[in-house]
C-alpha positions as CSV (number, residue, x, y, z in Angstrom):
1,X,-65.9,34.1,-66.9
2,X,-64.5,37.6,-66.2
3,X,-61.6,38.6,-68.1
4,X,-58.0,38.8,-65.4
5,X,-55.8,41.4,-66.2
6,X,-52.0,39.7,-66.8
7,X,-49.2,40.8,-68.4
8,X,-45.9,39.2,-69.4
9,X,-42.9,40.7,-68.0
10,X,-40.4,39.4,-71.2
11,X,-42.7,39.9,-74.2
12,X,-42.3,43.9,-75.0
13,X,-38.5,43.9,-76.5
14,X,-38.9,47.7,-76.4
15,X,-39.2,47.7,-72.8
16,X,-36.7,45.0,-72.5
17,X,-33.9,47.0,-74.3
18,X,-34.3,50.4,-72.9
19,X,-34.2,49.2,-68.8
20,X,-31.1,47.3,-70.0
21,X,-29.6,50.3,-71.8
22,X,-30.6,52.7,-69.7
23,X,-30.7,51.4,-66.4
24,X,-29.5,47.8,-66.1
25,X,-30.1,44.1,-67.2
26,X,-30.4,43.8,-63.2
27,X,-33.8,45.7,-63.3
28,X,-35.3,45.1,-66.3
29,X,-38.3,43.3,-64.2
30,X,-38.4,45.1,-61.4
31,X,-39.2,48.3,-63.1
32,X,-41.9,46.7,-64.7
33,X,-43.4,46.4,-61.8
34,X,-42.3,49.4,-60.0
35,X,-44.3,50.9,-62.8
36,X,-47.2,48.8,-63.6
37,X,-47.4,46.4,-60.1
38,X,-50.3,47.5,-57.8
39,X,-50.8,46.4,-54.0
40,X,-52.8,42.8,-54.4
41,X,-51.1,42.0,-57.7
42,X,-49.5,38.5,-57.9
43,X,-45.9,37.9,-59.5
44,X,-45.4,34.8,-60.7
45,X,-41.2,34.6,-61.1
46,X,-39.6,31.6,-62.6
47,X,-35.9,30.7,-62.5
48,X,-34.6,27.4,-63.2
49,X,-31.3,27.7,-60.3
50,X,-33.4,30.1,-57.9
51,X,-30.2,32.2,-58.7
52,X,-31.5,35.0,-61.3
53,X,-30.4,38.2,-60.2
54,X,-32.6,39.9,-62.1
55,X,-35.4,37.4,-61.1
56,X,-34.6,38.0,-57.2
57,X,-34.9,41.2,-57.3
58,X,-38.5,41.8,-59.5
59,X,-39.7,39.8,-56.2
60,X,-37.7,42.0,-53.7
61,X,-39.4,45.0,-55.6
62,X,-42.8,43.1,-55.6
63,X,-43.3,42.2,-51.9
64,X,-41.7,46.0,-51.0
65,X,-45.0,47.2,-53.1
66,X,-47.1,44.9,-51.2
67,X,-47.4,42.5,-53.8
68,X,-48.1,38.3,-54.0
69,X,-44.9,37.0,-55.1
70,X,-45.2,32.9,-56.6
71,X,-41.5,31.9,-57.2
72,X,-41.2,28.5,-59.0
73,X,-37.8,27.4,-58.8
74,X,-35.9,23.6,-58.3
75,X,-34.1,22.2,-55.0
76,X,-31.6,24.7,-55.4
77,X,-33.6,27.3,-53.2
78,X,-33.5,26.2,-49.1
79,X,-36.7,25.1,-48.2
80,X,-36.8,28.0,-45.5
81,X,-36.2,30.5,-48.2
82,X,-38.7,33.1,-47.1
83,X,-38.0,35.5,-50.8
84,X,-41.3,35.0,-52.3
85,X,-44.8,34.6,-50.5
86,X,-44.9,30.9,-52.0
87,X,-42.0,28.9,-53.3
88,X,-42.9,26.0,-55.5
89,X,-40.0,23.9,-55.9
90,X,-39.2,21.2,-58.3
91,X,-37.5,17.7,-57.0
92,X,-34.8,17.7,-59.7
93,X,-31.7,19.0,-60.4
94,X,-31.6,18.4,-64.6
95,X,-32.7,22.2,-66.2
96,X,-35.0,20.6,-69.2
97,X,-36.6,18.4,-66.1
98,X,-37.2,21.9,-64.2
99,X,-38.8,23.9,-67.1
100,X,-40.9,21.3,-67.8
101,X,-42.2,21.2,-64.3
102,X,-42.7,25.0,-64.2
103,X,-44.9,24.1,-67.6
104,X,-47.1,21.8,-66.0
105,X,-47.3,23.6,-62.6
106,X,-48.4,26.6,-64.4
107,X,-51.0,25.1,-66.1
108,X,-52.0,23.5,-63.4
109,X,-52.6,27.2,-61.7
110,X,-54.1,28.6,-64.6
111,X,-56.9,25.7,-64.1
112,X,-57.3,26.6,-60.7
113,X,-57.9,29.8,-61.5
114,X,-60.7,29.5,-63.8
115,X,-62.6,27.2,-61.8
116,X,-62.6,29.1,-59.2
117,X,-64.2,32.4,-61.2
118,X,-66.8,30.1,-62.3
């Protein structure tokens, strides 16, 4: 298959550090993708409480650029939360129970992807 262009928002400490510095822990995703998201793009934004400040508002930034927005999250989130394009919520209220959801769910997505590109 074709290769898909992704990128990890939290892997480049550099980056990480100078928004925080400079600007604020608050934006330290969303200008990531002020800078790097395109119209089409997909964010995929994971917070275990749906409460992440920073989180929230990488996917505010993302849909104002025209841009998917995939929030996994847990029952915390109303299930009329209209934040992110799709919200994918996990039935439990235990954090290690949550992550490991997200895990799985993500796999699971990454699967679907690459059949459908073959």
């Amino acid at each position: 298959r074709r290769s898909i262009p992704a990128i990890s928002l939290t892997s480049n400490s550099s980056v990480l550090t100078s928004i925080s510095n400079d600007k604020s822990f608050l934006t330290i995703f969303s200008r990531q993708i002020e800078g790097l998201g395109e119209p089409g793009d997909v964010l995929f934004a994971i917070s275990t409480s749906g409460k992440s400040k920073n989180i929230i508002h990488a996917i505010k930034k993302a849909k104002k650029m025209k841009l998917k927005t995939v929030f996994l999250t847990s029952n915390n989130v109303k299930k009329n939360n209209k934040l992110s394009n799709i919200t994918i919520r996990v039935p439990s209220k235990r954090v290690d129970r949550i992550q490991e959801m997200h895990i799985a769910v993500g796999h699971f997505i990454c699967e679907l992807i690459e059949k459908s590109l073959k």
